[in-house]
C-alpha positions as CSV (number, residue, x, y, z in Angstrom):
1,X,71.7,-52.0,19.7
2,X,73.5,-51.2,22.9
3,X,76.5,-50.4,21.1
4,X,75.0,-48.6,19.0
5,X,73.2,-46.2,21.5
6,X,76.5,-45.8,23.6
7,X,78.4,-44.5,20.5
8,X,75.5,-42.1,19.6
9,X,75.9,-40.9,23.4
10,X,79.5,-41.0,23.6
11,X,79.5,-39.3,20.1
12,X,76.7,-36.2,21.5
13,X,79.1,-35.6,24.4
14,X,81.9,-35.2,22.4
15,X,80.8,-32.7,19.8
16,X,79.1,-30.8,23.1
17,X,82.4,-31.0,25.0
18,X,83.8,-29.7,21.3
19,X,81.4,-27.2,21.3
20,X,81.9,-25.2,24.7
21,X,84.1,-22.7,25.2
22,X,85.4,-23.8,28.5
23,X,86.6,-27.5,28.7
24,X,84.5,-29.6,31.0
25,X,84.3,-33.1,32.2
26,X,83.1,-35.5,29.8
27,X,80.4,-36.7,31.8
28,X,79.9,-40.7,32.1
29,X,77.5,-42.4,29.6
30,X,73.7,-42.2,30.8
31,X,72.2,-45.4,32.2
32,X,71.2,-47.6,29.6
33,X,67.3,-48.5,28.7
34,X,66.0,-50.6,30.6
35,X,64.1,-51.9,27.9
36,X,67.6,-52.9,26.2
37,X,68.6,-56.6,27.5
38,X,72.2,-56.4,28.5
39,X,71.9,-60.8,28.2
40,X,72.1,-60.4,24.5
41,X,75.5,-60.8,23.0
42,X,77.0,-57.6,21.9
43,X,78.6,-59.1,18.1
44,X,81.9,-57.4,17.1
45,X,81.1,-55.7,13.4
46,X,82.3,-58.2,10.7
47,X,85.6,-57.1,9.2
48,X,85.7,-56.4,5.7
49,X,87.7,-58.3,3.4
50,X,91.1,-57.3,2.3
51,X,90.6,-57.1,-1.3
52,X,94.4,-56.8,-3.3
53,X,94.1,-55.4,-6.4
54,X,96.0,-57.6,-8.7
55,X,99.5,-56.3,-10.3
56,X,98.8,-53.9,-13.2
57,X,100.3,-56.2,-16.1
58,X,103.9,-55.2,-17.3
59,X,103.8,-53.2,-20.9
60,X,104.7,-55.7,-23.4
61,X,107.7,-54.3,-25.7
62,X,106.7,-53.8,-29.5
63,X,107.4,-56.8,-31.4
64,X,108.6,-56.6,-35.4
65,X,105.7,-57.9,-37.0
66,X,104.1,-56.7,-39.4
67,X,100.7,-54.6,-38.6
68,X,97.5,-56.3,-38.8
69,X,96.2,-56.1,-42.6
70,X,92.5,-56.4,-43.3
71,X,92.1,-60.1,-44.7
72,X,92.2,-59.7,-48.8
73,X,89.6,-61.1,-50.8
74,X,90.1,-64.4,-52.3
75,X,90.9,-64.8,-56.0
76,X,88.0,-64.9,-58.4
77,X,87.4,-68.0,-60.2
78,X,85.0,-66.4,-62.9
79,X,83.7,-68.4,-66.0
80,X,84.1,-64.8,-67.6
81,X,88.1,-65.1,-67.0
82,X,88.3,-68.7,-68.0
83,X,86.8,-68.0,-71.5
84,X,89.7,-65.9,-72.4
85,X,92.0,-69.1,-72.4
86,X,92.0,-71.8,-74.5
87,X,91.7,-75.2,-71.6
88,X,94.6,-77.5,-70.7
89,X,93.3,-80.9,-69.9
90,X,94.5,-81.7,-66.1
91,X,95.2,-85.4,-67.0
92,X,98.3,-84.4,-68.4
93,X,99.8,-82.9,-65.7
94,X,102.1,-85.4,-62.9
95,X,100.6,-85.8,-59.1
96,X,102.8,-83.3,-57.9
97,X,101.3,-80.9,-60.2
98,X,98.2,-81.3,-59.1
99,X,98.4,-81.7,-55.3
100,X,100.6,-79.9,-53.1
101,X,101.9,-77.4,-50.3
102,X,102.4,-74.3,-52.4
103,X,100.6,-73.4,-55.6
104,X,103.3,-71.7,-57.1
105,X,105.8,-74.4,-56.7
106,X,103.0,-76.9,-58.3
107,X,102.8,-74.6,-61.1
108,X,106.9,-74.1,-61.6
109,X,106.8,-78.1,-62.1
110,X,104.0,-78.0,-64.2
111,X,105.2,-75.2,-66.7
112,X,108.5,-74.2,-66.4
113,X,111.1,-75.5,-69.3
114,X,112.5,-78.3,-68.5
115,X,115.5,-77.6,-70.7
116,X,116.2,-73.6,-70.8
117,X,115.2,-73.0,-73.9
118,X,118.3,-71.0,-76.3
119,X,118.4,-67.3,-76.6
120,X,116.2,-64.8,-75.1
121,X,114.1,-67.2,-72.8
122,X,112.3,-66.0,-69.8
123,X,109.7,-67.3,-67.3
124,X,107.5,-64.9,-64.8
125,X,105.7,-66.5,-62.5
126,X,102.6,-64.1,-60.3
127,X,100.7,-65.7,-57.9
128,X,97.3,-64.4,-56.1
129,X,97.3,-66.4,-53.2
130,X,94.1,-66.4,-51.1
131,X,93.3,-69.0,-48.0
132,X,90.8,-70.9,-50.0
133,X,91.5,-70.3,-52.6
134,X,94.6,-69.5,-55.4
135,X,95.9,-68.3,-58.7
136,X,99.0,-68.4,-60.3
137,X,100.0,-66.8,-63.9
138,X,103.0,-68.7,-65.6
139,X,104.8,-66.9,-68.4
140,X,107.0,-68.6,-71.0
141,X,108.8,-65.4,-73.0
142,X,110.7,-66.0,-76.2
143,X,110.3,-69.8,-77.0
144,X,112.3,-71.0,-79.8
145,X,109.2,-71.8,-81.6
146,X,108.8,-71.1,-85.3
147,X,104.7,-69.7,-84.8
148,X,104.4,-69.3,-80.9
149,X,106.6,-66.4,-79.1
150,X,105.0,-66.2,-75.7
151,X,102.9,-68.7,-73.3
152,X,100.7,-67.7,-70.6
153,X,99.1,-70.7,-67.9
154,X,96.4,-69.7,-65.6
155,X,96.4,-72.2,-63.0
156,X,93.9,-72.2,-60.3
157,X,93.9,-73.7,-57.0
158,X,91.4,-75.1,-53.9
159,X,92.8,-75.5,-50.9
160,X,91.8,-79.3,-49.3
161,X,92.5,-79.3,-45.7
162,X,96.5,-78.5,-45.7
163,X,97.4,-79.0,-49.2
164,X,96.1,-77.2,-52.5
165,X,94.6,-79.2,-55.7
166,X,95.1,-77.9,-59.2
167,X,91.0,-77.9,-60.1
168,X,91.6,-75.3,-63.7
169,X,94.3,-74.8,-66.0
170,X,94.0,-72.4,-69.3
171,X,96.5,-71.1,-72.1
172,X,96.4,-68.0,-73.9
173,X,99.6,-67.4,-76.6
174,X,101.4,-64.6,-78.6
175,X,102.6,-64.9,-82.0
176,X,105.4,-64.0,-83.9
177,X,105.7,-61.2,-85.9
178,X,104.2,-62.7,-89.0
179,X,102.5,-65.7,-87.5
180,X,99.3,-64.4,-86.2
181,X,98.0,-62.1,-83.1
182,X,100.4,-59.9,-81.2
183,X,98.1,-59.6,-78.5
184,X,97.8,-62.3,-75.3
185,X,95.0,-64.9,-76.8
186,X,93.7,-68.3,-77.0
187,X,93.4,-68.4,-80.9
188,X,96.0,-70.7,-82.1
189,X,99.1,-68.8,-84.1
190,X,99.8,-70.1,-87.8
């Protein structure tokens, strides 16, 4: 409180002295109060804290990935699409057909020839690959087959923890010229 009332006089003198156009004496401080105890302690004002603001982070250099994409929408397992194929029993298909790391590897052992077939023979393989779930379309073009020219496989896969499971496999087929329907199929050709 002292302190306080001799900075408030000390300050009054000065903006006075300030004030005047001829310089005078700064006259001493005025007695104090006698109503102000000069046995109290006079308390130095608390410091304030140095507060450092922390280092303003270093720009990061642009990387090579690719930009964020929206997350796609998984593949559809609809009763709708599995009517269109004619249905391959799963028991005839080997364990690494049916469970593994990559759905379109377990499909190429599944369906692809296992001796290339002679002349024009192709295989196309497409693949919807979701995280749950998966899709793969295996084409067998030009077989040397008297009735059937052309083999489609829908295969569909669930992903189990880290590996996928073959849980649906269909056929449709095109015929030959002659043999029956031109068009994809699961009618059997003649």
């Amino acid at each position: 409180m002292l302190q306080r009332f001799t900075t408030l006089v000390i300050l009054s003198l000065s903006l006075a002295a300030c004030q005047s156009s001829q310089p005078e004496a700064i006259a001493p401080p005025a007695e104090p109060d006698p109503a102000v105890s000069l046995e109290s302690p006079i308390e130095p004002a608390p410091e304030a804290p140095v507060v450092e603001e922390p280092p303003a982070p270093e720009p990061t250099p642009p990387t090579a990935t690719e930009p964020e994409t929206p997350a796609k929408p998984e593949p559809t397992f609809s009763e709708a699409i599995r009517a269109e194929y004619a249905i391959q029993d799963l028991d005839r298909f080997t364990d690494s057909a049916k469970v593994g790391d990559s759905p379109v590897a377990m499909a190429t052992v599944a369906f692809a020839a296992e001796v290339l077939e002679e002349g024009r023979y192709s295989e196309e393989v497409e693949s919807d690959l979701g995280q749950e779930r998966a899709v793969v379309l295996f084409t067998q073009n030009n077989l040397a087959d008297g009735s059937v020219k052309d083999m489609r496989y829908r295969a569909e896969y669930a992903k189990l923890t880290e590996q996928w499971q073959l849980v649906w496999v269909g056929f449709q087929s095109r015929c030959w010229e002659g043999r029956g329907h031109q068009d994809w199929s699961k009618e059997f050709c003649s």
